[in-house]
Every structure is written in structure tokens, then in C-alpha cells.
C-alpha positions as CSV (number, residue, x, y, z in Angstrom):
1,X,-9.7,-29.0,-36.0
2,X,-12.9,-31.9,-36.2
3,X,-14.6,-30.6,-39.3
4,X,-18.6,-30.7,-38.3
5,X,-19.4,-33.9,-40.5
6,X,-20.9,-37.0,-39.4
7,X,-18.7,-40.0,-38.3
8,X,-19.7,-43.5,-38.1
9,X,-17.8,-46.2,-35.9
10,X,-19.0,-49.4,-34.9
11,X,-17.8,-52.2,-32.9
12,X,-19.0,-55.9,-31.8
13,X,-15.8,-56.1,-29.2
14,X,-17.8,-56.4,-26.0
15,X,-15.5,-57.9,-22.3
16,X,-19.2,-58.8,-20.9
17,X,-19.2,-61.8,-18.5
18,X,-14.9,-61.4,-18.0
19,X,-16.0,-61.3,-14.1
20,X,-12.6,-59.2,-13.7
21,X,-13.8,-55.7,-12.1
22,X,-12.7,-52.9,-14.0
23,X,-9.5,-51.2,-14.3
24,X,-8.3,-48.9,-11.3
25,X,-9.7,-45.4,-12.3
26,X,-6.9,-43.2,-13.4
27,X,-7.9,-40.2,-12.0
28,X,-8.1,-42.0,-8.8
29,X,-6.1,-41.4,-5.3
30,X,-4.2,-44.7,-5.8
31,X,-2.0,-42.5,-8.4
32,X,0.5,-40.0,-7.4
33,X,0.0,-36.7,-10.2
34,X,2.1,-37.6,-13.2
35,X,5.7,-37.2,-12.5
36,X,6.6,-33.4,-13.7
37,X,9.0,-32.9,-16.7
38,X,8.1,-35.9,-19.1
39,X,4.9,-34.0,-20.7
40,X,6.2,-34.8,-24.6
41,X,6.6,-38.2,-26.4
42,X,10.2,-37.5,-26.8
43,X,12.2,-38.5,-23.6
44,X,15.9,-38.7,-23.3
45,X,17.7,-41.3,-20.5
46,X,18.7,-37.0,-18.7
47,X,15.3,-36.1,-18.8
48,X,14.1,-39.7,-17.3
49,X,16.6,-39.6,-14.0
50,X,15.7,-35.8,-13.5
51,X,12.4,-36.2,-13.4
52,X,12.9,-39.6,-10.9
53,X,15.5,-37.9,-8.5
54,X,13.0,-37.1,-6.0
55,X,11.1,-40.4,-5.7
56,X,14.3,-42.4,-6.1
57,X,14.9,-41.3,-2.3
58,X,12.2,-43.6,-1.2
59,X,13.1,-46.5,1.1
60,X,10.4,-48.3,-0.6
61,X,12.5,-48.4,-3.5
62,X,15.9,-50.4,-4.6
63,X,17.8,-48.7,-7.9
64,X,20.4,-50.9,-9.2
65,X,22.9,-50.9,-12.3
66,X,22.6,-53.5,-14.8
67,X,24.6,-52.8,-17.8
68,X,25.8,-49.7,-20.2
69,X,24.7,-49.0,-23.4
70,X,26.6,-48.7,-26.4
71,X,27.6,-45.2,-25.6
72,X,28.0,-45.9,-22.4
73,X,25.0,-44.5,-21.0
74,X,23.7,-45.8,-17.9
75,X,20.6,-49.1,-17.7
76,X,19.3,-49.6,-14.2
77,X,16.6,-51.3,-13.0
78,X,14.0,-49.5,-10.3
79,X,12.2,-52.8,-7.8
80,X,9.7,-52.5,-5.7
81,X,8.4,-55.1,-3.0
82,X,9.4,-58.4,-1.5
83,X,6.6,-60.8,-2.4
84,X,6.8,-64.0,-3.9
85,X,5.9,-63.8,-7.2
86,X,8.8,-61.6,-9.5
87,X,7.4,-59.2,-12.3
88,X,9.9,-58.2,-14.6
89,X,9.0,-54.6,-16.8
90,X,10.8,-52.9,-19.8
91,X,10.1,-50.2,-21.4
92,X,11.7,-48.0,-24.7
93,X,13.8,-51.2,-25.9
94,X,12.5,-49.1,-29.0
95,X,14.3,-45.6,-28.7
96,X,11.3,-43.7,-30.1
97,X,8.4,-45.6,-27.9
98,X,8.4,-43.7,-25.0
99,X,4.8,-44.3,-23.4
100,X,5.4,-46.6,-21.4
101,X,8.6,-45.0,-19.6
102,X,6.3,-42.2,-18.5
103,X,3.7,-44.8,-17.2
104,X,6.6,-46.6,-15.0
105,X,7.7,-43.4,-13.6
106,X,4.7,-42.3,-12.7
107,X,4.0,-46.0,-11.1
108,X,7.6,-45.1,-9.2
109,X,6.1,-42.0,-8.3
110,X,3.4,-44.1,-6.4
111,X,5.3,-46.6,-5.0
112,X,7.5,-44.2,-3.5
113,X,5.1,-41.7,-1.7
114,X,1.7,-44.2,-1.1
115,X,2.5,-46.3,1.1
116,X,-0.7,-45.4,3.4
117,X,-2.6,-46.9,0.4
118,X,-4.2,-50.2,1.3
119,X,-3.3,-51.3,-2.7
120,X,0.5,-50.1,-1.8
121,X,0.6,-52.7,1.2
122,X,-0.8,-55.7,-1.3
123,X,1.7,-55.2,-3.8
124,X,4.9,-54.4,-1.6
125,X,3.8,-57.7,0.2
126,X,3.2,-60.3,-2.5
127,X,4.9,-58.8,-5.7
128,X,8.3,-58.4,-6.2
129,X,8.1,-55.8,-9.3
130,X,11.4,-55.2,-10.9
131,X,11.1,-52.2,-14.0
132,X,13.9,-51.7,-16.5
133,X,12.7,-48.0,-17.5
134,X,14.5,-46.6,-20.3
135,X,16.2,-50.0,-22.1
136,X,17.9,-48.2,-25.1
137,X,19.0,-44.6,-24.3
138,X,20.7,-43.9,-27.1
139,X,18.3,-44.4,-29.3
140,X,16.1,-42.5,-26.5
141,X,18.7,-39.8,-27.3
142,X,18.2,-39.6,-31.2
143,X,15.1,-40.5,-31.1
144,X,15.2,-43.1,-33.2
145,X,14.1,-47.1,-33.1
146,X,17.9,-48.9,-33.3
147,X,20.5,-48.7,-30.6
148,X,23.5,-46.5,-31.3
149,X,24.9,-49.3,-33.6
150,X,21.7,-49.6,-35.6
151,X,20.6,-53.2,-34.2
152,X,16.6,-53.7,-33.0
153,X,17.1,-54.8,-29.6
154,X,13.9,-56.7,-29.7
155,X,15.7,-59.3,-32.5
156,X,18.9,-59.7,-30.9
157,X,17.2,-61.8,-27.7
158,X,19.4,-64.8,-29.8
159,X,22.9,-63.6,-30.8
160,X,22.5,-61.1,-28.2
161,X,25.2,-58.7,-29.6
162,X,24.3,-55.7,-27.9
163,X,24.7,-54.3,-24.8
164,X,21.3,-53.8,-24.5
165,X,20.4,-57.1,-24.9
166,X,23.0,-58.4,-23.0
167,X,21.6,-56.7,-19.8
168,X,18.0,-57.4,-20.2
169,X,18.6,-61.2,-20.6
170,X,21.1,-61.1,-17.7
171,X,18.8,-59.2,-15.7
172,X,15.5,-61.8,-16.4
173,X,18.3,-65.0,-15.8
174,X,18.9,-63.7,-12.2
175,X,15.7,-62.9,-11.2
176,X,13.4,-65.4,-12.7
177,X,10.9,-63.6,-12.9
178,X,7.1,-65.1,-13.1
179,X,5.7,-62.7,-15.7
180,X,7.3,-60.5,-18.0
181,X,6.0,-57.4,-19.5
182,X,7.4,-55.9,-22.7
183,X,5.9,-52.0,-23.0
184,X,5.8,-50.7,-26.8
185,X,4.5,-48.0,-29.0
186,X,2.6,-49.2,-32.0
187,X,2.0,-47.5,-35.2
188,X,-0.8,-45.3,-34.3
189,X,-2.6,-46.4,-37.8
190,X,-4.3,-49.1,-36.5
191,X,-7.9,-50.4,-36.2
192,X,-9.7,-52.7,-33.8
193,X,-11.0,-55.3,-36.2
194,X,-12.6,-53.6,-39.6
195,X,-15.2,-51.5,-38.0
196,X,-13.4,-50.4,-34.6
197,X,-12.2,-47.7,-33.3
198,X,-8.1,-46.5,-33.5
199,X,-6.5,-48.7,-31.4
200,X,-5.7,-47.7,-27.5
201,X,-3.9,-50.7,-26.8
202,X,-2.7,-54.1,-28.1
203,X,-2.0,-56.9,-26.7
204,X,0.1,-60.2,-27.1
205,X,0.8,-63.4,-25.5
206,X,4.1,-64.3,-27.5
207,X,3.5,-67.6,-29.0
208,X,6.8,-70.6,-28.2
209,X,7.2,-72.7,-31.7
210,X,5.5,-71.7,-35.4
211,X,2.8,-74.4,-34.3
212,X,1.2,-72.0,-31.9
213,X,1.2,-74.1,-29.2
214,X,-0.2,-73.0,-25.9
215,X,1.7,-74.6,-23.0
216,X,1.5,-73.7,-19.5
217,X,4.0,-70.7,-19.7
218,X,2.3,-69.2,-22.4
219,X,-1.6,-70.2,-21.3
220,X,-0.9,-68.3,-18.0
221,X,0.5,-65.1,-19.8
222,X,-2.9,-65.7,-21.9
223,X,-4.5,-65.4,-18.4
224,X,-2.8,-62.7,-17.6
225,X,-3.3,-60.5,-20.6
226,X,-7.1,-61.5,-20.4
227,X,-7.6,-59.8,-17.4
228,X,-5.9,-56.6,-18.8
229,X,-8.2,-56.6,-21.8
230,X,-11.3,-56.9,-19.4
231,X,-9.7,-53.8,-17.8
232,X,-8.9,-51.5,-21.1
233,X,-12.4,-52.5,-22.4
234,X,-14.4,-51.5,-19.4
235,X,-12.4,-48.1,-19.7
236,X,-11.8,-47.8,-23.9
237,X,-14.0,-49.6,-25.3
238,X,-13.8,-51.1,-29.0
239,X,-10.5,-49.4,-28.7
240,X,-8.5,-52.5,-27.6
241,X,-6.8,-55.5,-30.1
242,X,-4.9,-58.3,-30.5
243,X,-1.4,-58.2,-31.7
244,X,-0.5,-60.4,-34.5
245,X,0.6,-64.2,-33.1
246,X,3.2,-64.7,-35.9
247,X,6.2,-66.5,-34.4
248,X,9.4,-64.0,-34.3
249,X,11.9,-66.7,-32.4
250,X,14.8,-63.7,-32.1
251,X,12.1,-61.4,-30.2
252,X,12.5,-60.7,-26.2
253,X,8.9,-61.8,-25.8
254,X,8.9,-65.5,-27.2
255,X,12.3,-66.0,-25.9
256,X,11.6,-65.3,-22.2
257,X,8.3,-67.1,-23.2
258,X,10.2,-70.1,-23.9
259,X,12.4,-69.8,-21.0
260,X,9.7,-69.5,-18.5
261,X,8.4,-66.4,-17.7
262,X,5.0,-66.0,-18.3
263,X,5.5,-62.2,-21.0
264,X,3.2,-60.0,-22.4
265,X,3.3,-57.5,-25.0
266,X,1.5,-54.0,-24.5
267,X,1.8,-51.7,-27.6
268,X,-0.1,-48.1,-27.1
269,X,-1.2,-46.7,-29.9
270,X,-3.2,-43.2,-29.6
271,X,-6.4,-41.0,-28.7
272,X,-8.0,-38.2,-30.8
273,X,-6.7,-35.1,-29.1
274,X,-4.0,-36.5,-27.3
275,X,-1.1,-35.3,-29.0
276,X,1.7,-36.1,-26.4
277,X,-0.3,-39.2,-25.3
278,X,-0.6,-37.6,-21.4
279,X,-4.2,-39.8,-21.5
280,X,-3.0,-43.0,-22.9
281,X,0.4,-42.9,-20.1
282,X,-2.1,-42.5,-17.4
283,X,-4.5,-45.0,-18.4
284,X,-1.3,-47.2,-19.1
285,X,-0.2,-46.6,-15.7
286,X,-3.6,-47.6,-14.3
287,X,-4.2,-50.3,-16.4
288,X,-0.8,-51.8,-15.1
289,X,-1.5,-51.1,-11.4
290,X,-4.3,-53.2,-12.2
291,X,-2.9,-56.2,-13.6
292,X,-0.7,-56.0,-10.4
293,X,-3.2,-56.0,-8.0
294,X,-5.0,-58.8,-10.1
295,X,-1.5,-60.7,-9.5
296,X,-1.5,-59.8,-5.6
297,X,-5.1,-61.1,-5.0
298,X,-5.2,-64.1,-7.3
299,X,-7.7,-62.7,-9.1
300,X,-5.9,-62.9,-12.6
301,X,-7.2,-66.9,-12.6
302,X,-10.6,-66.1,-12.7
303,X,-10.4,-64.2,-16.2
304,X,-11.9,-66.4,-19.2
305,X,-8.8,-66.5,-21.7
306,X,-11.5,-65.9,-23.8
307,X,-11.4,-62.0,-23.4
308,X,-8.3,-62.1,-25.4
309,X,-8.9,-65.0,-27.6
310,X,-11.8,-63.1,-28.6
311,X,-10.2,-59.6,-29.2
312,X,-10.0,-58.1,-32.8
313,X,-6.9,-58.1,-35.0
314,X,-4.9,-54.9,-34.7
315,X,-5.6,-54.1,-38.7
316,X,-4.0,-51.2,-40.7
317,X,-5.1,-49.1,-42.6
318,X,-4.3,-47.0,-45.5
319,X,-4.8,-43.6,-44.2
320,X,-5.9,-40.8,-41.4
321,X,-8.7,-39.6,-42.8
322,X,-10.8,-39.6,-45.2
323,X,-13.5,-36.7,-46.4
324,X,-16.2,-38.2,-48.6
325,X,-19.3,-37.0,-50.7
326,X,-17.9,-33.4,-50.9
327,X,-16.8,-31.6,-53.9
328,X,-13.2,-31.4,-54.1
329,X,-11.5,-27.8,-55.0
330,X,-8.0,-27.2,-56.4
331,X,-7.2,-24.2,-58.3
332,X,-10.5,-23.1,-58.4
333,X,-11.8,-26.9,-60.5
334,X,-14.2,-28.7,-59.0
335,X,-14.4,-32.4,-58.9
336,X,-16.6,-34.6,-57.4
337,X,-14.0,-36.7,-55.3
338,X,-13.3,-37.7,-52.0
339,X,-10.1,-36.6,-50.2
340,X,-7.3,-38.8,-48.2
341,X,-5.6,-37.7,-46.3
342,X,-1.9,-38.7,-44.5
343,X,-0.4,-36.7,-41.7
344,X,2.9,-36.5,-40.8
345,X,2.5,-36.4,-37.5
346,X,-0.5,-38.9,-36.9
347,X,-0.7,-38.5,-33.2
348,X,-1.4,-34.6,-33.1
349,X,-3.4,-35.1,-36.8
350,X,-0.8,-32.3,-37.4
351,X,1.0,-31.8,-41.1
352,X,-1.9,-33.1,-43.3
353,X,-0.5,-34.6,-47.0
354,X,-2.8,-35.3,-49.4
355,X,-2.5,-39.2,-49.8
356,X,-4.9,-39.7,-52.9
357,X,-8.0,-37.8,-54.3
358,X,-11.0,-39.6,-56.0
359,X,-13.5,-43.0,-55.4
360,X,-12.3,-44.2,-51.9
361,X,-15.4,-46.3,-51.5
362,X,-13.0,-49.0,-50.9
363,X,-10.2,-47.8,-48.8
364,X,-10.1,-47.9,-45.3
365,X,-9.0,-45.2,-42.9
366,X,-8.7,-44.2,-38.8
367,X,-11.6,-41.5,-39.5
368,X,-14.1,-41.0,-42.1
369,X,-16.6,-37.5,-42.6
370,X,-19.4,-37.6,-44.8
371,X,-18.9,-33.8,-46.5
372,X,-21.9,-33.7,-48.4
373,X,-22.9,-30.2,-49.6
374,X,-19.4,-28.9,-48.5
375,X,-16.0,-27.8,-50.7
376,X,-12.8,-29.1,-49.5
377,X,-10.7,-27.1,-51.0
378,X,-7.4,-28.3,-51.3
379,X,-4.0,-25.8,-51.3
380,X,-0.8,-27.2,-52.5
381,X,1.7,-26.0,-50.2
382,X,4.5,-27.7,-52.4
383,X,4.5,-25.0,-55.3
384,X,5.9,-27.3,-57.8
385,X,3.0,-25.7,-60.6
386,X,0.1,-23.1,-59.5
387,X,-2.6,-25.0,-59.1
388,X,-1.7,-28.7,-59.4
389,X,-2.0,-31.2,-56.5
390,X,-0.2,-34.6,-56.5
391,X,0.2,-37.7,-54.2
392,X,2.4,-36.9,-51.0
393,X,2.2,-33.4,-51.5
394,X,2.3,-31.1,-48.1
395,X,-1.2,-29.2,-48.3
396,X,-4.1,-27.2,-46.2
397,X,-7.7,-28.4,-46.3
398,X,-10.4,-26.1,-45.8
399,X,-14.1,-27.4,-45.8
400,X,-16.6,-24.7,-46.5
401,X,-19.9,-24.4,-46.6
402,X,-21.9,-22.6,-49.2
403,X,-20.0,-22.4,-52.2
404,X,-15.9,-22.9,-52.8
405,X,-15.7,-19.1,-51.2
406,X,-18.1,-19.9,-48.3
407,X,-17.7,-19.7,-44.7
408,X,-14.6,-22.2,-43.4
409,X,-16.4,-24.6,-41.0
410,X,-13.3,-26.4,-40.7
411,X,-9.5,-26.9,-41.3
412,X,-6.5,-28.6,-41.5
């Protein structure tokens, strides 16, 4: 619950003057409903087919095997169109990032039932979009970042020693792709520059050598991302950053880069209030329907590489939130000290540990509430001593007004 404190954000981000028009609305008709049945931010490779098996009827759509995965579940791409230009799309190479997979079925969904959409026409016509949906299902399955074997399928684009890896590079070697797109979940405790907002969305145009260089490859996936940027802005503004360019040579994304297909990285990060991230997959889903219709029209030259040259570092910070100015209660002492906090599950703000107690003037966190003339009064729910409180203990936060025993205006 939003304690009723003030909160100051600020931003100088500003994608003025991109001349990109703004990202598809994504409430509008262009998107079929979210696809039914993927509602949570854990999503299994059974839960992913299930929910496809209708749309996956559509003649508008070709469903192919690629590869199996260390325990020999299924990896099969979904294409759409037969235009010129080849997009290549993976999502959840990272077992526990599963965003994006929602945002590509629900894209299936439209390709499969819009096809009296003029947008539908454009793309089937001059993109050939090829989506890898669910790249490591048993990590999916577990719920965890490795494949089954414990490797990080986004460093093995060198020795390539998993299956996993194996298929994705065989797949992008056939097709040859123009412009790759690599779909990630970020950790969610990230800022847009010092003063923005929690990130929505980062992106990245994978650097080629440690020198930074920007050849052609690379300058039109700059292009590219750009006009994305100019998109999420216009829609989340000062919630939109730059990933960091440091050179990671066994990564998918500078690998393909160097091999010729223009990539991009989207991380997602989170919204206040949206614990399963049902906002952030649509707006993903519009935001890529976008930078597909950008492709089909051309449009996507026009950007100023600017827009992303100019976005603000993704920058971390220490903690979810932070009360300040109020007097601090535990077992029954009062202290003049502010309160962090960390939360075990930072997406739903659900969980809360306390993450240190005193003068946080110089700490940075997502959220900060000026509690002047309220308690927070801080229970221990790790009873390791009555009345003690330590770093990384689990606890409940009430601020109250009018005294340590006062009405609760808020709580976590």
C-alpha cells in the first residue's frame, strides 16, 4: 500500500524532435486481447503451447522444429510473412525472463486472427518475422536463469555447448536474418539516469570489438533501436535507458552483431502496481508491432540515432524504498532515522526486509517518501530477540500518524 507521503522524481530524458510518430496504442484494435492463460511471470514451455493451440491453426502462420533442449523438451520457431526483409525474435533464453514470451504470443495471437487489419497486410507483405518463443524451457520449467545443465545460454554463442545454443545459431545461419531481436527481463532495481524514473525498458545496440566501433551492421541496429526509444518515450516517459555498451564477445547479441544481423537488446524491467507485468507485456507487444511497421514503411531511417545515443544509463540502485524524515519505532524506542527498505519480491513491492535504518541522505533508491511528522514503526517478524531489528531481517512497516499508537495511514 502507497503510504500518503510526498514523492519527488525528475527527469531531463525528453524524445522531442525524433520525427518517429508514437508507439501503436496498446489498447488499440490492431491487438488481439492478451492470449488467455499466461496472466503470471512464471511460464512453463506446457503452459506456452496451451495457450498458442488455437492461433497456431492459422494459415497465416508457419510452426517449425528447431532443436531439443537438454531435457529434451521441444524449441520451435513461429514465422509470419513473406517479405523481404527477415526479423529474427527470441525470447526466455533466460528461464526466469518471461515478458517477452507473453508479448510474442500475444503478437501470434494477432497475426493469426487480423488479417483485415491494414497494418496486418504491411507486415505479412514486406517482413518475414521468424519468433523463437520460449528458447530455454527447462529453465522455463524450474524457473531458474541456466539451462538444465547450469550453462547461461546468452555466453555460450562461442563454444556453443548447449542445445540451446546450438539451435538459435543454427536457426539465425539459415535464415539470415536482417535484424535480430534478443527479449530479456532486467533486474527491476534500476533507474533511468540518477533522477529517473524505475526503468520500463532498456535498450542496447551490442557493440562488435572492445573499441566500440560502430560499423554499418551495428549503426543500423542503432537506427533501429532509436526508433523504439522515440516509441517507449512518447508512451513511458523518463522510464526508458540505455543498457550498458561493455563488450561481452560470448553474448548472442554481439555475436550475431558481428555476423551481420543488425540485433537489439530489450530488457523489461517493471511498473508500480504491476505485479505480474500484464502492462509492461502489452506495451512490449505494442512497442514491437511498432518497430515492425517502422521496418515495413522505411520509416526506421528517418530516426536521429541520437534518441538512443542520448538515453540515460540504466543505473542501480541500492534499495526499493526509502522512508525519510520520520521517527523510526522498534520496540516501543524512538529514533530519529530513516528506513530502507528491500523486498523480496520487488515487482509486487511484496515481502518488505528491512535493508538498513539511519542517515540515508546519500543512498539512492527506486522510491523515496518524505515521512515527516509520521512513526514507522518497524515489527521484526524474525523473532531472534523481542524487540531487536537487524539488517535483512523479514519485517512489517506501519506509518502512523499522530503518535507511535496513531491511526495506520499506511503499510507494508
Amino acid at each position: 500500500m502507497w503510504p500518503p507521503c510526498s514523492w519527488r522524481c525528475t527527469s531531463s530524458t525528453s524524445c522531442s524532435g525524433s520525427g518517429i510518430p508514437a508507439m501503436v496504442d496498446p489498447t488499440s484494435v490492431f491487438l488481439a486481447p492478451p492470449l488467455p492463460g499466461l496472466d503470471t511471470r512464471r511460464v512453463t514451455a506446457d503452459m506456452l503451447w496451451h495457450a498458442l493451440e488455437g492461433p497456431l491453426q492459422s494459415p497465416w502462420l508457419t510452426v517449425e522444429d528447431v532443436g531439443r533442449s537438454a531435457q529434451d523438451r521441444p524449441l520451435r520457431t513461429i514465422t509470419f510473412g513473406e517479405g523481404s526483409t527477415g526479423l529474427l525474435l527470441w525470447s526466455q533464453m533466460h528461464g526466469d525472463e518471461a515478458t517477452a514470451t507473453r508479448a510474442l504470443a500475444d503478437l501470434v495471437g494477432f497475426f493469426a486472427t487480423r488479417e483485415e487489419v491494414d497494418l496486418h497486410r504491411r507486415l505479412r507483405q514486406h517482413l518475414r518475422i521468424t519468433m523463437l518463443l520460449m528458447l530455454n524451457p527447462d529453465g522455463a520449467q524450474a524457473h531458474q536463469r541456466e539451462t538444465a545443465d547450469g550453462i547461461d545460454i546468452n555466453r555460450d554463442a562461442v563454444r556453443l555447448a548447449s542445445p540451446e545454443a546450438r539451435a538459435l545459431a543454427a536457426v539465425r545461419e539459415r535464415l539470415q536474418p536482417a535484424f535480430g531481436f534478443n527479449l530479456h527481463d532486467q533486474d527491476v532495481r534500476r533507474r533511468a539516469g540518477p533522477d529517473g524514473d524505475q526503468v520500463a525498458f532498456s535498450f542496447l545496440a551490442p557493440p562488435v570489438d572492445i573499441h566500440d566501433t560502430w560499423a554499418p551492421v551495428r549503426a543500423r541496429a542503432r537506427q533501429l533501436v532509436a526508433t523504439m526509444a522515440a516509441a517507449a518515450l512518447d508512451a513511458l516517459p523518463n522510464r526508458v535507458a540505455r543498457w550498458s555498451e561493455e563488450y561481452e564477445p560470448r553474448a548472442f547479441g554481439e555475436c550475431f552483431q558481428r555476423a551481420g544481423t543488425s540485433t537489439v537488446l530489450i530488457e523489461t524491467g517493471a511498473l508500480r502496481d504491476d505485479p505480474d507485468k500484464e502492462r509492461l507485456r502489452t506495451h512490449l507487444a505494442a512497442l514491437l508491432l511498432t518497430s515492425f511497421d517502422r521496418l515495413a514503411d522505411g520509416s526506421w531511417e528517418q530516426t536521429d540515432p541520437a534518441v538512443y545515443t542520448g538515453l540515460p544509463l540504466n543505473r542501480p540502485v541500492l534499495h526499493d524504498l526509502h522512508l525519510t524524515g520520520g521517527t523510526a519505532v522498534v520496540g516501543g524506542r524512538e529514533t530519529q532515522a530513516d528506513v530502507a527498505l528491500l523486498f523480496d519480491d520487488p515487482v509486487a513491492h511484496q515481502a518488505p526486509r528491512l535493508a538498513e535504518l539511519g542517515d540515508l541522505g546519500q543512498a539512492t533508491a527506486l522510491e523515496r517518501f518524505d515521512c515527516t511528522g509520521r512513526w514507522v514503526v518497524i515489527e521484526p517478524l524474525d523473532k531472534r530477540s523481542p524487540g531487536v531489528v537487524a539488517p535483512e531481517d523479514r519485517v512489517h512497516i506501519e506509518i502512523r500518524k499522530d503518535g507511535p499508537e496513531g491511526p495506520i495511514a499506511a503499510e507494508y
